[in-house]
N, C-alpha and C positions, 0 to 999 in steps of 0.2 A: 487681342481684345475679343471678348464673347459679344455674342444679342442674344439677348434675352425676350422673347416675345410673352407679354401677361395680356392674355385674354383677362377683360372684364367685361359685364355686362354693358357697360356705358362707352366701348369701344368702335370700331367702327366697323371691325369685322362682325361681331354678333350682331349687327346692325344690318349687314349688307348679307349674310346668311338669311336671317329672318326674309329679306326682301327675295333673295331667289327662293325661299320656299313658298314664297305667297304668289309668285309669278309662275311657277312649278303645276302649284294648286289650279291659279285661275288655270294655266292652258290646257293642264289634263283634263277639267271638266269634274262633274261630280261623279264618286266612289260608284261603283254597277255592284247589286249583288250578283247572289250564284245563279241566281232565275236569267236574269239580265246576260249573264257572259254566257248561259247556255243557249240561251234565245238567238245572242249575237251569233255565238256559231254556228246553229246551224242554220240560219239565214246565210249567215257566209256560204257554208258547202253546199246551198241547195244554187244559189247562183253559180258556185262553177260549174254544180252539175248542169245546169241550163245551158251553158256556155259552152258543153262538152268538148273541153280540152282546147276552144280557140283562143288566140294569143289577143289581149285587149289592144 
């Protein structure tokens, strides 16, 4: 005997998809441009340098 699984939109898997991408969405927070991720870095590396090489 086969299973056959048919996605349809009014299933419960497309259903439960949508919800992990929404919950995905909130917890990563909103999209950073290229200004943003370069800012972030090197705010990162100017703090190790501070920190010169000590373990946190």
């Amino acid at each position: 005997m086969a299973f056959h699984l048919h996605l349809q939109e009014k299933g419960i898997l497309p259903k439960l998809g949508h919800q992990i991408v929404a919950i995905y969405d909130w917890l990563s927070g909103p999209p950073m441009t290229e200004h943003e991720r370069i800012t972030r870095a090197v705010a990162e590396s100017e703090t190790l340098k501070q920190l010169g090489g000590r373990s946190v």
